[in-house]
C-alpha positions in Angstrom: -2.3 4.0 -19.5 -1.4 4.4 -16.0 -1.1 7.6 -14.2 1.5 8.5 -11.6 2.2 11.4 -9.7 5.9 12.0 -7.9 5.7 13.6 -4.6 9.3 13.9 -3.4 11.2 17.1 -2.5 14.5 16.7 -4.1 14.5 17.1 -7.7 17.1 14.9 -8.7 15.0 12.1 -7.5 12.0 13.2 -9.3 14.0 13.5 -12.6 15.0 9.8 -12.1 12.0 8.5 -11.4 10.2 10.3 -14.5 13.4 9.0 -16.9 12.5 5.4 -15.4 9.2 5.8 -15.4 8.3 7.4 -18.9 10.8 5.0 -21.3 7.5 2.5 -20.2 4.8 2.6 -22.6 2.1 1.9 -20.1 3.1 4.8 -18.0 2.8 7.9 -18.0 3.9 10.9 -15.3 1.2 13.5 -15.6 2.5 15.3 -12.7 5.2 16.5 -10.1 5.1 17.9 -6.1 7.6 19.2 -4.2 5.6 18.7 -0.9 2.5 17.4 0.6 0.4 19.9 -0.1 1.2 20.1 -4.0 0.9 16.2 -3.8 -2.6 16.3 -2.8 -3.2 19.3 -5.2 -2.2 16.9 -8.0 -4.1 14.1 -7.0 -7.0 16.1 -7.1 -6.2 18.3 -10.6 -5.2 14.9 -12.5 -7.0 11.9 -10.5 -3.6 9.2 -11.3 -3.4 5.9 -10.7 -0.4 5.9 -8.6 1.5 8.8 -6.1 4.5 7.8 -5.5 5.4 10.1 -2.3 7.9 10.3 0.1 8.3 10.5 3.4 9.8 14.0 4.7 8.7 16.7 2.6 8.2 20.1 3.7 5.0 22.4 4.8 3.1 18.5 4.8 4.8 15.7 4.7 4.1 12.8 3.0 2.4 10.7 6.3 -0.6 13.2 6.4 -0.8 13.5 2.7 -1.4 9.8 2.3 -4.2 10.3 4.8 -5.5 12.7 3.6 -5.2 11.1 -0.1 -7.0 8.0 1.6 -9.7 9.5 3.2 -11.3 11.9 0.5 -14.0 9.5 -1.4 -13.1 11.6 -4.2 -9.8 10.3 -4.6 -11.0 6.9 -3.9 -9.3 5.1 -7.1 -5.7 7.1 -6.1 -3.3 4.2 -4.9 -0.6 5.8 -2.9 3.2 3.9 -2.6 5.2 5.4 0.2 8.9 6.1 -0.8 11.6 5.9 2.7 15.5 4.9 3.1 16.5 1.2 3.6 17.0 2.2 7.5 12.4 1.4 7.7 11.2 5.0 9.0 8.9 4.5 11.8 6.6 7.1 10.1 6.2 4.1 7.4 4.2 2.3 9.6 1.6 4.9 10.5 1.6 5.7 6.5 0.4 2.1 5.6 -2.3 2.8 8.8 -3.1 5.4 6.5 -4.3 4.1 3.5 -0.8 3.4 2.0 -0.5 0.6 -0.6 3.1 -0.2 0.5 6.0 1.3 0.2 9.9 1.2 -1.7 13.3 2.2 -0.8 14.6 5.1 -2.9 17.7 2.7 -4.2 14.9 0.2 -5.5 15.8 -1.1 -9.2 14.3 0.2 -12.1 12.7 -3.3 -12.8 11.0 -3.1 -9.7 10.1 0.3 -9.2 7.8 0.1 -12.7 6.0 -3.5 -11.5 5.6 -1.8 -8.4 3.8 0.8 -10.2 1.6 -1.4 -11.7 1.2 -3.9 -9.7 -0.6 -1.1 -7.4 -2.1 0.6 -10.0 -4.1 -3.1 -10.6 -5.3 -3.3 -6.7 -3.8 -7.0 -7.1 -1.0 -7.1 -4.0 1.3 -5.3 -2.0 4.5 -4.0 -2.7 7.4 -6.6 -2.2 4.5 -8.6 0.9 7.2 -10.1 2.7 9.4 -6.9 3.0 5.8 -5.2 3.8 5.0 -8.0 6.4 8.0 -7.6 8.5 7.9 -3.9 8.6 4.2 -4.0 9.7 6.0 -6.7 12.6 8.4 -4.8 13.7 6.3 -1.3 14.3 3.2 -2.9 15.0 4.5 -3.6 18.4 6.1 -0.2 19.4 2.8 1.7 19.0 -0.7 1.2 20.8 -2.8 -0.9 19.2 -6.6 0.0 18.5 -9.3 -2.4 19.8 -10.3 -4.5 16.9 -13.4 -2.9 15.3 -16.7 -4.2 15.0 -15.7 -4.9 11.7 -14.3 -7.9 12.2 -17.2 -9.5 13.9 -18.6 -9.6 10.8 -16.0 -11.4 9.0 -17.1 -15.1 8.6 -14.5 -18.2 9.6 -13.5 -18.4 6.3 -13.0 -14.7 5.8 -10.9 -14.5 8.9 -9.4 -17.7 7.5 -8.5 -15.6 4.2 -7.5 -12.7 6.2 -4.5 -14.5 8.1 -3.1 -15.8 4.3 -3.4 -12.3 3.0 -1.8 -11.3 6.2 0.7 -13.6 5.7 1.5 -12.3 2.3 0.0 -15.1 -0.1 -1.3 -14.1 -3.6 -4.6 -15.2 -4.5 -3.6 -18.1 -5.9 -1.9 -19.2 -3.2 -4.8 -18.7 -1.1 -6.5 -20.5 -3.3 -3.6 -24.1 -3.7 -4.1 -23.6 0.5 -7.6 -23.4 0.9 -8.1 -26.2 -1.9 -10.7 -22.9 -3.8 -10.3 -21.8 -6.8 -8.5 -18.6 -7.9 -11.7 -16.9 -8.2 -13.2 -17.9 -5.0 -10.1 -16.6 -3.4 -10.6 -13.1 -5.0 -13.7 -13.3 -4.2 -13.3 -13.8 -0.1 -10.6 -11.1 -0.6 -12.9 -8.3 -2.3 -15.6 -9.0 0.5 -13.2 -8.6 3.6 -12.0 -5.1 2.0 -15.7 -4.3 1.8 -16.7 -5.7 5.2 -13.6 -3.5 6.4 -13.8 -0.7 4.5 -10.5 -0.7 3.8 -8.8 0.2 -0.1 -6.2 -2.7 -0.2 -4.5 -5.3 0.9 -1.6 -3.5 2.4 -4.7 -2.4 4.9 -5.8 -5.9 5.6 -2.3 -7.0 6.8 -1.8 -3.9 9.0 -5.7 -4.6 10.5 -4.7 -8.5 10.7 -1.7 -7.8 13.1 -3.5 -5.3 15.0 -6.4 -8.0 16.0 -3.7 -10.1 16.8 -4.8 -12.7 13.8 -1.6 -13.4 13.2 1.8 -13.1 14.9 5.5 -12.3 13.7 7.6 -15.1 12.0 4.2 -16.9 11.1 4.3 -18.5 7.7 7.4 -16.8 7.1 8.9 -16.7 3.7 
């Protein structure tokens, strides 16, 4: 059964999201936050799968909650999707920096709204990765970018080689038809750059890929 929380401060959007939500037999919502704060509260009281939390909440909103989500190692196996308007908040950016697993406009479909769910809750990909991608384009150049870490040193040719196709938005299996591997080998280079990294997801590796310049906008397009 997967777990979700809904972190959103307008109850009407709650209450659609549990009526989608809860007619799935997988899911299940164990919990509800009008704010940050109550978000985190939750994550910590009932340790779900998935919080689905918005952007602009009041007394913390949802960019520092998804930090602060990500970087408590006791909340390690919470996977957080970031909910914003179709307009790409520039706070969406800095919440995928975060620890974010990706992110869905409010007017998503039902359909996808519950394979988001859990696709995220698995740890397989990113939310809609070409959508993700060109977000992560478009901001990464309006903010300063760190110096690559030391990290990434470590990272053999193959790994970085891996890196750009995750980057790029390619599945594992597409990794794999590209690199002539097979679909485990793929995983496999995948699960050792997130722990080379130290990063919880994909959604992290893109962000880190762009940031080192790895890859550039428009590359491998789809």
């Amino acid at each position: 059964m997967i777990r979700v929380v809904l972190a959103d401060d307008q109850t009407l959007v709650r209450a659609g999201f549990r009526s989608i939500l809860t007619d799935e037999d997988d899911i299940e919502v164990v919990a509800e936050a009008p704010d940050g704060a109550a978000a985190i509260a939750a994550a910590h009281e009932h340790r779900p799968d998935v919080v689905l939390m918005d952007i602009r909440m009041p007394k913390l909103d949802g960019l520092e909650a998804t930090r602060k989500i990500a970087d408590d190692s006791g909340l390690n196996g919470v996977k957080v999707i970031i909910l914003t308007t179709f307009d790409l908040d520039d706070y969406v950016y800095g919440a995928l920096r975060a620890g974010a697993s990706g992110f869905l406009v409010k007017d998503t479909e039902p359909a996808e709204l519950i394979h988001a769910v859990r696709v995220v809750a698995r740890g397989d990909a990113l939310i809609s990765p070409s959508i993700t991608r060109r977000l992560i384009a478009e901001f990464a150049d309006r903010v300063k970018r760190p110096e690559p870490g030391p990290e990434l040193n470590a990272l053999t040719e193959r790994e970085r080689e891996v890196m750009t196709l995750v980057a790029a938005g390619l599945s594992n299996n597409e990794i794999a038809e590209r690199l002539v591997l097979s679909p485990a080998t793929a995983k496999t280079h995948v699960s050792r750059i997130m722990t080379k990294l130290s990063v919880r997801d994909r959604a992290q590796i893109v962000v880190l890929a762009y940031e080192a310049g790895m890859i550039i906008p428009g590359w491998l397009a789809s």
